[in-house]
BAFI-3210 file (N, C-alpha, C; in Angstrom, 3 decimals, decimal comma, padded with zeros to 6 digits):
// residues 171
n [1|2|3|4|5|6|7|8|9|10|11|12|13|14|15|16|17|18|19|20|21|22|23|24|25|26|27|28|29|30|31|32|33|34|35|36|37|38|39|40|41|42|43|44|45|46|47|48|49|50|51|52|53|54|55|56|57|58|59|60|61|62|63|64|65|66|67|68|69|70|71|72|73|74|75|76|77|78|79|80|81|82|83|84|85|86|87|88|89|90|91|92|93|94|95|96|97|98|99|100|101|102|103|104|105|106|107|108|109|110|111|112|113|114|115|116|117|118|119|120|121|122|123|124|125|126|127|128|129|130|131|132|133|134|135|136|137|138|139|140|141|142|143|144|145|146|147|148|149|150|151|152|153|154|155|156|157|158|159|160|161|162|163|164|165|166|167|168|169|170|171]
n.u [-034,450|-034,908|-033,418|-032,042|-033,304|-031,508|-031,438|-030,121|-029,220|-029,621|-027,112|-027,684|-027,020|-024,110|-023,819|-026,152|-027,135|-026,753|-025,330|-023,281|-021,884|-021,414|-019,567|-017,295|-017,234|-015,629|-013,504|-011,920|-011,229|-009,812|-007,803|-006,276|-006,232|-007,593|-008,506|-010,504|-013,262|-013,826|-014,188|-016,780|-018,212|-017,955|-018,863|-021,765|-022,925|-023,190|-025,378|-027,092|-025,768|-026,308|-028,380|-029,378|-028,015|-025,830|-022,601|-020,117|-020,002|-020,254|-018,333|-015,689|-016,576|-016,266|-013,366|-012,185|-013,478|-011,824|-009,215|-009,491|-010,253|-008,070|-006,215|-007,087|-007,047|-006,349|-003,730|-003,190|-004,482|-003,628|-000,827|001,327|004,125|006,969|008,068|006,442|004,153|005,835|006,060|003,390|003,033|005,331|003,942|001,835|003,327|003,864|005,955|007,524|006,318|006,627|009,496|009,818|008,893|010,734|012,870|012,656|012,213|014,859|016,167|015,545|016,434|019,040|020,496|018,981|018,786|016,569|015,259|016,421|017,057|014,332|014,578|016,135|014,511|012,485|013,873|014,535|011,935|011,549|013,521|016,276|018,731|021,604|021,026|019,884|021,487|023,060|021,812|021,065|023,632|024,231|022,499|022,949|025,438|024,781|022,791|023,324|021,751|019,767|020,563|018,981|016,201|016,737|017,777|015,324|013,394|010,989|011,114|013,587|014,306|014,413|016,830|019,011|020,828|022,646|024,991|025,659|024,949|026,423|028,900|027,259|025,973|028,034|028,627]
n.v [000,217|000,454|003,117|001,930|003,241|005,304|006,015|007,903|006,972|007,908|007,171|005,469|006,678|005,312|005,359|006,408|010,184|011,284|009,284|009,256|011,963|011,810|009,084|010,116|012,027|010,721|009,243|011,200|011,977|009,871|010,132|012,241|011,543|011,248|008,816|008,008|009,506|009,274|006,015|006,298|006,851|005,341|003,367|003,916|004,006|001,545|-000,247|001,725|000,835|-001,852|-002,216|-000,747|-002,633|-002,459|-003,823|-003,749|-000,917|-001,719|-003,873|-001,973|-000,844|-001,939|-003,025|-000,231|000,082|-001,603|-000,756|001,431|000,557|-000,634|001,096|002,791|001,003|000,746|000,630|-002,809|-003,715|-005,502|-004,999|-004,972|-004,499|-002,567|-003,739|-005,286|-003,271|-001,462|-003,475|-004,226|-001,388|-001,627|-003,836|-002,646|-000,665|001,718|003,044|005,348|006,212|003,901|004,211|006,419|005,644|003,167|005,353|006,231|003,696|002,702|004,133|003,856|000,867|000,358|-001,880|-003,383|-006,218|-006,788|-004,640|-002,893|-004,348|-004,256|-001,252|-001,375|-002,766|-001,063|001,376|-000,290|-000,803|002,312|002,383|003,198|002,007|002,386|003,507|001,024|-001,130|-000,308|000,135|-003,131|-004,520|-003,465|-004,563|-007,338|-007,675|-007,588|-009,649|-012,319|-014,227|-013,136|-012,899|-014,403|-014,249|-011,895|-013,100|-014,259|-012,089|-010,192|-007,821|-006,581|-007,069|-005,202|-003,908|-005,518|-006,093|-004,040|-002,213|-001,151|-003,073|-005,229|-006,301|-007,946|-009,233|-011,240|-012,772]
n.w [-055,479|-052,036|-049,304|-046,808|-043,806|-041,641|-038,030|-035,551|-032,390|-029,164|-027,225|-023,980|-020,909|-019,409|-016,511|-013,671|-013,450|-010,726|-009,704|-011,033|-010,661|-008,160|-007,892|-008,974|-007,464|-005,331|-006,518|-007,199|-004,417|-003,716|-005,137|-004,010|-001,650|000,525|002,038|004,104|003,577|000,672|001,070|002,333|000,236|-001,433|-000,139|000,056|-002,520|-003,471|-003,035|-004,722|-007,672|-007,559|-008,020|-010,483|-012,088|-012,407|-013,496|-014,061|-012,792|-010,226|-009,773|-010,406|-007,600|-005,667|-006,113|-005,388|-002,553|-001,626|-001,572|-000,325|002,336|003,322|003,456|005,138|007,870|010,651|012,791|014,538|018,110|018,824|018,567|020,586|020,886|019,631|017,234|016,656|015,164|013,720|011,363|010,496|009,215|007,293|006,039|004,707|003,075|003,860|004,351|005,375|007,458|009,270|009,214|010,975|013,542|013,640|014,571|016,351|018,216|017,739|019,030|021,758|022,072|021,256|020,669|019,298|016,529|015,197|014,838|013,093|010,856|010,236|009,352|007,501|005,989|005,310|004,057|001,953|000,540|000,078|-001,821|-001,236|-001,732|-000,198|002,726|003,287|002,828|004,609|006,521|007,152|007,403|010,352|011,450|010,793|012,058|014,405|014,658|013,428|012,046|011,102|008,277|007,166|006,830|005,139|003,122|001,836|001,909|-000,399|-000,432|-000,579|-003,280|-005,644|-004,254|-003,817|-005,965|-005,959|-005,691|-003,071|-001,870|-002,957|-000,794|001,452|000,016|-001,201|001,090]
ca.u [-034,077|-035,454|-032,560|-032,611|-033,878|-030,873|-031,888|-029,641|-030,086|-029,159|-026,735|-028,316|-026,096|-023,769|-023,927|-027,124|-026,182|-026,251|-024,264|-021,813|-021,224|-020,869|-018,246|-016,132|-015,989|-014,830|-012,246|-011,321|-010,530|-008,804|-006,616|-006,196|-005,558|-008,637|-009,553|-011,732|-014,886|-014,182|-015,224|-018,226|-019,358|-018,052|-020,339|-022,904|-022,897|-022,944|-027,146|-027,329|-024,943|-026,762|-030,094|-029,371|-027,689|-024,518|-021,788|-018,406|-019,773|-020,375|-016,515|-015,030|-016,757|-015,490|-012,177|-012,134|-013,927|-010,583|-007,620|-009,887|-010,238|-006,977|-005,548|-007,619|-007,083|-005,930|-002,665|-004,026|-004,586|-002,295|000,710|002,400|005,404|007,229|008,425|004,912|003,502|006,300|005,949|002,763|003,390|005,722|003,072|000,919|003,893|003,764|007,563|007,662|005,937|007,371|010,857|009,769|008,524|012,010|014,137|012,506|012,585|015,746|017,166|015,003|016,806|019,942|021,399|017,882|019,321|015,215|014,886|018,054|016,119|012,994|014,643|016,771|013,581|011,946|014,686|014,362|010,743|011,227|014,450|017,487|020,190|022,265|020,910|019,427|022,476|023,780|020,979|021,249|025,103|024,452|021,816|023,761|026,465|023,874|022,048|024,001|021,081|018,992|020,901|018,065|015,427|017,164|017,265|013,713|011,778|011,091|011,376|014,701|014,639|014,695|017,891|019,608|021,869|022,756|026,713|025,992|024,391|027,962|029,671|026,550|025,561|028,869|028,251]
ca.v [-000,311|001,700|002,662|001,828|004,004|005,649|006,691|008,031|006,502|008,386|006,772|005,638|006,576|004,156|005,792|008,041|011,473|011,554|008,063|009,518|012,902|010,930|008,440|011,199|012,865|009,451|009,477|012,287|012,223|008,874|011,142|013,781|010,446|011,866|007,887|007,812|010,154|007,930|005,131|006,458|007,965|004,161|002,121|004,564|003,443|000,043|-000,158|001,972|000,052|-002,961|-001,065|-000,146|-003,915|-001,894|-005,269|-002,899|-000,071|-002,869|-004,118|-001,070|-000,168|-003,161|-002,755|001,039|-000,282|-002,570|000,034|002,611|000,305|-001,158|002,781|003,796|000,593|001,025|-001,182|-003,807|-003,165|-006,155|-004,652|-003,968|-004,167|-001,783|-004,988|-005,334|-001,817|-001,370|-004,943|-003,721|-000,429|-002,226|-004,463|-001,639|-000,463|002,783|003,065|006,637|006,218|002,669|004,777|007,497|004,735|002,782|005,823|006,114|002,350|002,599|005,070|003,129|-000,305|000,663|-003,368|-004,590|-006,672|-006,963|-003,209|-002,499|-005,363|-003,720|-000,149|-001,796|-003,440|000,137|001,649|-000,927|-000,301|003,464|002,469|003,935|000,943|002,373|003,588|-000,371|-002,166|000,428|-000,564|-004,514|-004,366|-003,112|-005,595|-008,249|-007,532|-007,725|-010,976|-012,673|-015,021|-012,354|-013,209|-015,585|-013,338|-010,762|-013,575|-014,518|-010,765|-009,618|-006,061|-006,357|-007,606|-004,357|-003,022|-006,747|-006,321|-003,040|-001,675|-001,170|-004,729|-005,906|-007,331|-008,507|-010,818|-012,276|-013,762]
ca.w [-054,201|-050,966|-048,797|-045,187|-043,038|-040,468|-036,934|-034,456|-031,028|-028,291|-026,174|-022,732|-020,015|-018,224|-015,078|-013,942|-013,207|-009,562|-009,502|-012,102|-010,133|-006,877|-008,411|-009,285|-006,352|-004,567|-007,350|-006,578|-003,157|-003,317|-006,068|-002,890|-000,516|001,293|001,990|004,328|003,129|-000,018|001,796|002,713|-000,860|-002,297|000,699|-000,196|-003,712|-003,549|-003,205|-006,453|-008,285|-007,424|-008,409|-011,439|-012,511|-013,363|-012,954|-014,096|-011,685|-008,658|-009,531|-009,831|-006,000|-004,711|-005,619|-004,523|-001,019|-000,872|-001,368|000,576|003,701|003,585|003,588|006,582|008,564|012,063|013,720|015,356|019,276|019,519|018,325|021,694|020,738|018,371|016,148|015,875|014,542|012,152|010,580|010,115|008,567|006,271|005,155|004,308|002,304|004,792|005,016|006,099|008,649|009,736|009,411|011,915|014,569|014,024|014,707|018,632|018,816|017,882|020,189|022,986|022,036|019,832|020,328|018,689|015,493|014,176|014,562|012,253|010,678|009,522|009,281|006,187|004,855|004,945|003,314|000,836|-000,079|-000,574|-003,201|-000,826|-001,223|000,477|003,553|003,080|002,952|005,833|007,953|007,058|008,110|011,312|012,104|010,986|013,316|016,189|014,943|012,162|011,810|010,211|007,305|006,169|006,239|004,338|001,414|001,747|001,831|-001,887|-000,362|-001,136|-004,916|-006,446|-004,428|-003,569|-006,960|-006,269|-005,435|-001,732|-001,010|-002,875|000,183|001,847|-001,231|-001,402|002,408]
c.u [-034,195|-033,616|-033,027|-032,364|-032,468|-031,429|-030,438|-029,847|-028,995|-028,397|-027,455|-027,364|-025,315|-024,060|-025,513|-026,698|-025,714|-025,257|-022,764|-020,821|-020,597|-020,023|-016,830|-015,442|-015,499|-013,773|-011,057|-010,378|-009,887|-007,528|-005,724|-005,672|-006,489|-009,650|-010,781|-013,053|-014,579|-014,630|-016,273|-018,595|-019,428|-019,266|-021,746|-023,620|-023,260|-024,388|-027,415|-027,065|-026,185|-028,132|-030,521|-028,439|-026,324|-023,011|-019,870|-018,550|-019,567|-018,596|-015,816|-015,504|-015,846|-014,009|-011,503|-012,436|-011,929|-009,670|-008,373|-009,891|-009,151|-005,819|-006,148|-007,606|-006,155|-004,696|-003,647|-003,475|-003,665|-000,710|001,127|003,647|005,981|007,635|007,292|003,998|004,660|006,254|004,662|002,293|003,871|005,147|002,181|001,750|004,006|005,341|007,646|007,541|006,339|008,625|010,749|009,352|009,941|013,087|013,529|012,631|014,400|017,147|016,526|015,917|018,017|020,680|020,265|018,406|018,153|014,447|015,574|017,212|015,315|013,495|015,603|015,741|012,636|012,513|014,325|013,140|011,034|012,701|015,496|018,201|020,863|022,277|020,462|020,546|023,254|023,030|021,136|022,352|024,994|023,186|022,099|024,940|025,673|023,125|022,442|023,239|019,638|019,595|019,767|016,603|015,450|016,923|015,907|012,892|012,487|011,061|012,734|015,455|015,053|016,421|019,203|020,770|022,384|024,089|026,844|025,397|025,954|028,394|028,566|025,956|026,355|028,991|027,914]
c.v [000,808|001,332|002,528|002,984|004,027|006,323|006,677|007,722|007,508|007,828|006,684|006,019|005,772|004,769|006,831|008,805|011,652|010,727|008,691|010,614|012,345|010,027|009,068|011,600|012,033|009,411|010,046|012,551|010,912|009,482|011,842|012,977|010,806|009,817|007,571|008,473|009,399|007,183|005,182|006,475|005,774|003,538|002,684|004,069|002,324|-000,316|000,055|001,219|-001,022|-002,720|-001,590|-001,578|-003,641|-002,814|-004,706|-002,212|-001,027|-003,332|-003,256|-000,405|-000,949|-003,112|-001,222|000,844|-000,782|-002,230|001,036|001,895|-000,430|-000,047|002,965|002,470|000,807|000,101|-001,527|-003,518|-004,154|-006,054|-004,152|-003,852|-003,524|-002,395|-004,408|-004,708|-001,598|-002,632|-004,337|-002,403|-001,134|-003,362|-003,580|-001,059|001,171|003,064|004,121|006,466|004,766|003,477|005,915|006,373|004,476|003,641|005,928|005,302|001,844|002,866|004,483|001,617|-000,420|-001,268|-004,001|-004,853|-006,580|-005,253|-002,717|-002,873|-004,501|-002,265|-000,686|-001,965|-001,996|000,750|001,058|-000,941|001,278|003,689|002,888|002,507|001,019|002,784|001,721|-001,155|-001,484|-000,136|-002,215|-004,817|-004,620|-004,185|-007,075|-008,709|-007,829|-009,057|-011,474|-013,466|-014,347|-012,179|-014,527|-014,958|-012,540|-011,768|-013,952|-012,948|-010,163|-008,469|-005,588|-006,184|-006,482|-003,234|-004,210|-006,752|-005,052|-002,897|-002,178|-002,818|-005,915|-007,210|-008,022|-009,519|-011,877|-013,256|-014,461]
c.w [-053,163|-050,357|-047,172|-044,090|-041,378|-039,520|-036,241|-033,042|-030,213|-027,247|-024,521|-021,831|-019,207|-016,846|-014,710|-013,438|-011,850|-008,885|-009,796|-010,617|-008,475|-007,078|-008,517|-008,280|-005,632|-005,454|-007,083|-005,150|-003,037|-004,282|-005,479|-001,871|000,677|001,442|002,688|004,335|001,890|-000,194|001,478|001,488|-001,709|-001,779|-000,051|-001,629|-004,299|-004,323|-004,688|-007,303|-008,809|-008,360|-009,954|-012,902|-013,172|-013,085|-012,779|-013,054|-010,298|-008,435|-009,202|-007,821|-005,415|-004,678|-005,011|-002,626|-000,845|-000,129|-000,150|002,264|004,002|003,902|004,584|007,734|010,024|012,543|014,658|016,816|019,539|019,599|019,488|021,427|019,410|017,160|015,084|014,706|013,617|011,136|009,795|009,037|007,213|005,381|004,386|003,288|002,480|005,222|005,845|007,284|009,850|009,922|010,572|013,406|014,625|014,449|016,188|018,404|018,893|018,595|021,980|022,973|020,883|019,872|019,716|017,128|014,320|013,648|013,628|010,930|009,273|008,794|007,790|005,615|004,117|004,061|001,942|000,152|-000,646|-001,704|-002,729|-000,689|-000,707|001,827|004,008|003,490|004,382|007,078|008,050|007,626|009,548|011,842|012,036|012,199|014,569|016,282|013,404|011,409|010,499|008,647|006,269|005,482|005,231|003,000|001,228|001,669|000,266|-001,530|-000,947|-002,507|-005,479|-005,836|-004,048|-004,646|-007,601|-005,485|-003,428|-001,081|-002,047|-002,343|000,764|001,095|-001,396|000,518|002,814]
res [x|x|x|x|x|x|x|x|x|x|x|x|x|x|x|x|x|x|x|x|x|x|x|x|x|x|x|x|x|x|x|x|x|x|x|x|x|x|x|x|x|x|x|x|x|x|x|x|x|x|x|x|x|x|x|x|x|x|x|x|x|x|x|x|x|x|x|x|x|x|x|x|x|x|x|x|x|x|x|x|x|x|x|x|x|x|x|x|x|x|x|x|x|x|x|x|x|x|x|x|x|x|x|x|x|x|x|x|x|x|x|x|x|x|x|x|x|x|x|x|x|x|x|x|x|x|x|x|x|x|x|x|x|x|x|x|x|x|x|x|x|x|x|x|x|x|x|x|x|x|x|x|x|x|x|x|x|x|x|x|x|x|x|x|x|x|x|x|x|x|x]
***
């Protein structure tokens, strides 16, 4: 009985080299938070991708394009009002920087109940319950109605059954 004849095949490359090394460094700098030259190296990419009939590389661009242009998008020119631009922020999931806006808006409009508002909901994205329930308090007191919102935004879920939101749950 002959035996059968083993060859080694050489793996073809998933990526070709200049694709590969250019993938990386977009990697890379979304690693670094460097999104928008990212961008560019992903758009740039796309063509090849396509090229080359590579269907994982084409997905993975696409969802890199997503987070990368959803990170470098701009507030909208309509946001005039400071509501506006931190709502925004806080959709982006940009608290920080939503929390540095609300403390001028807040010292510009200290009776605003929606500014208190948002500056709880911020809180509540970056995990502080108790600056959260401190800020919710005090915007309650100013618009008692904002008590509906507060149960409707899932920003809250993770600090809603926590010590300092307490008295405000039983309300």
């Amino acid at each position: 009985m002959a035996k059968a004849k083993t060859t080694t095949a050489t793996p073809t490359p998933i990526l070709p080299k200049a694709l590969d090394s250019q993938l990386t460094k977009a990697l890379g700098l979304v690693g670094s938070k460097h999104y928008a030259e990212a961008l560019e190296i992903f758009k740039a990419l796309v063509g090849p991708a396509k090229e080359a009939g590579n269907i994982t590389l084409q997905r993975t661009l696409h969802n890199y394009l997503v987070v990368c242009e959803h990170k470098t998008a701009k507030a909208p020119k309509g946001a005039a009002s400071p509501e506006g631009e931190v709502q925004w922020l806080l959709n982006k999931k940009d608290s920080t920087s939503a929390l540095a806006l609300l403390e001028k808006s807040i010292k510009a409009a200290p009776t605003s109940g929606i500014l208190q508002f948002l500056k709880s909901t911020a809180h509540a994205q970056l995990g502080d319950a108790e600056a959260s329930a401190e800020a919710l308090t005090r915007s309650l007191l100013l618009n008692s109605d904002l008590i509906h919102l507060y149960r409707l935004e899932t920003d809250f879920d993770d600090v809603r059954n926590t010590a300092p939101f307490a008295a405000i749950e039983r309300s």
